[in-house]
NUVEX-443426 format. One line per 4 residues: their letters; for each residue z, y, x of C-alpha. Coordinates in pm, 1 decimal. Example, Ala and Ser with C-alpha at 12.3 -4.5 7.8 and 13.67 -1.06 7.14 Angstrom:
% residues 2
as> 780.0,-450.0,1230.0 ~ 714.0,-106.0,1367.0
% end
This chain:
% residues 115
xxxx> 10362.8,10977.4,8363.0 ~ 10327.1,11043.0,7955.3 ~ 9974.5,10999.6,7995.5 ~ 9967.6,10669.0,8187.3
xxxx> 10233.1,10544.0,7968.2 ~ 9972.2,10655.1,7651.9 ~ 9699.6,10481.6,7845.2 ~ 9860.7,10188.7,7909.2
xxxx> 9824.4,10221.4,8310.6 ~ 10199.5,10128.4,8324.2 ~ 10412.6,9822.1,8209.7 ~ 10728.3,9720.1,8155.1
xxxx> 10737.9,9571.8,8519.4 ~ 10556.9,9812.1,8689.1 ~ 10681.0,10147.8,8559.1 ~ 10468.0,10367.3,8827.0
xxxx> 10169.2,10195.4,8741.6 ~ 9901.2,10014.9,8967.5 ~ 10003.6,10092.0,9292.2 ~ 10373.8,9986.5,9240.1
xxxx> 10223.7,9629.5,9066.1 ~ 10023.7,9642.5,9384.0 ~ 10276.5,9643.6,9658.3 ~ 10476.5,9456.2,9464.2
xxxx> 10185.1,9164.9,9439.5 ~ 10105.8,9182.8,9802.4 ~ 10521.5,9096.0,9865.4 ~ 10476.8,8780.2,9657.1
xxxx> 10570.1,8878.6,9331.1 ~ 10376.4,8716.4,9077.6 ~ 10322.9,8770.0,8650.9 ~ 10095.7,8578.9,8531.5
xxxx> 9985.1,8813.1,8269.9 ~ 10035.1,9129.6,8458.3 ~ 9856.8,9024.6,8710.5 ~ 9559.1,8899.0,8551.8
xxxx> 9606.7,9288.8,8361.8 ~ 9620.8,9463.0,8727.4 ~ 9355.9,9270.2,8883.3 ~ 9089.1,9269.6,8587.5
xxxx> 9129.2,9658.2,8631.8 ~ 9092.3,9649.3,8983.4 ~ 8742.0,9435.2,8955.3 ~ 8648.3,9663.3,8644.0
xxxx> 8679.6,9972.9,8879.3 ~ 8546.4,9857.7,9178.9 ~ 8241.4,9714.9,9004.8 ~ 8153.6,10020.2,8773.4
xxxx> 8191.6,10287.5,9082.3 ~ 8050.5,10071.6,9335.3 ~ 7742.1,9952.7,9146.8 ~ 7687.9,10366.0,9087.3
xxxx> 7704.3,10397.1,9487.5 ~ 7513.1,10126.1,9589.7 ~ 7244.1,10249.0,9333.4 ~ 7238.3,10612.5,9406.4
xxxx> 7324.4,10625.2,9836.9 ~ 7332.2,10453.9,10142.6 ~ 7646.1,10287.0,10197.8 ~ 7705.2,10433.3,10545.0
xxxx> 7643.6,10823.4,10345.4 ~ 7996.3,10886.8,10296.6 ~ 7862.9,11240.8,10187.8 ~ 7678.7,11080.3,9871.5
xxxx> 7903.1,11035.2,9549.7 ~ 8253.4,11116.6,9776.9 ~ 8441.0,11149.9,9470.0 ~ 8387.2,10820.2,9377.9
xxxx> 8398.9,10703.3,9734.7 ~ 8760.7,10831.2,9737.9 ~ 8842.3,10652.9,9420.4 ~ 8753.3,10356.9,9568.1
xxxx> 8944.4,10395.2,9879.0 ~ 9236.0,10494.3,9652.5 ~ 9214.6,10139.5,9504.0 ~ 9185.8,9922.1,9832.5
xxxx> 8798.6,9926.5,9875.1 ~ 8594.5,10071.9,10136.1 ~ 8264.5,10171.1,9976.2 ~ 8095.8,10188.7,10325.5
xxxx> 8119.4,9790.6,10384.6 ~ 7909.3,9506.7,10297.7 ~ 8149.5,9219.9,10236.0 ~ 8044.8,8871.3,10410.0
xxxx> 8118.1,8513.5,10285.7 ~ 8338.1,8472.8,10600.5 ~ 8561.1,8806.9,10480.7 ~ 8534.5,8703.6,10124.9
xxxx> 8666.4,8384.3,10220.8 ~ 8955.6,8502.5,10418.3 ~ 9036.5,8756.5,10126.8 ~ 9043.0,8411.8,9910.2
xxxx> 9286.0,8262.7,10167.9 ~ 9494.6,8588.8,10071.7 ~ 9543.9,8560.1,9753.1 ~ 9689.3,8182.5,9830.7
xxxx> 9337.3,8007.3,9685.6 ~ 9264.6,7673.3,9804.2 ~ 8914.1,7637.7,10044.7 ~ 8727.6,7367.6,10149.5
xxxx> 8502.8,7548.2,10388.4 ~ 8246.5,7228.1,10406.5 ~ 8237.9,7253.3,10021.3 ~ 8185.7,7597.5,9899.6
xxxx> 8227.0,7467.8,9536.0 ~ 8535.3,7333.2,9596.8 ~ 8746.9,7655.5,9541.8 ~ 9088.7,7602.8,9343.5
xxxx> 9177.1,7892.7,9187.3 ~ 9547.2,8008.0,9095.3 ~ 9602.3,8007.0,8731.0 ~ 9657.0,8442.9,8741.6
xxx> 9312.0,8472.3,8910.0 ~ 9104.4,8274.0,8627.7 ~ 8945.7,8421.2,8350.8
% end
């Protein structure tokens, strides 16, 4: 815990740390600047180990790069998917985001989810 405290993994909030903001978030409990924190991290991971998978292994080769795999399942994200505009749009409908599904561009974002 001294060294996620050191690296800044925890907050005054969320004392344990990602997966506590996490369950916490999914419940409906929202912090505008926490959460903008929590999920920044959360695309920052999922983007720097998934790019190395997709780049290095076939997405159905759970034996290729399983540490990183395992990371990623750790954090919510199954490595072995491709993600659809259909699923990417109910994962949008989620997070409480207003859709327009004749108007792709008309997407209304939550104040925590821009940046």
């Amino acid at each position: 815990m001294k060294e996620w405290e050191r690296k800044g993994w925890t907050t005054k909030h969320s004392p344990l740390g990602w997966w506590e903001w996490y369950t916490k978030y999914y419940f409906g409990r929202r912090l505008e600047d926490e959460d903008r924190l929590q999920i920044g991290r959360w695309r920052s991971f999922v983007a720097r180990h998934m790019g190395q998978i997709k780049a290095n292994c076939d997405l159905k080769n759970k034996d290729c790069r399983p540490v990183q795999r395992q990371g990623l399942l750790q954090w919510g994200w199954d490595s072995s998917k491709v993600y659809n505009d259909e699923q990417k749009i109910n994962n949008l409908k989620r997070l409480g985001v207003q859709y327009k599904p004749s108007q792709e561009s008309e997407i209304i974002l939550p104040e925590y989810l821009k940046w």
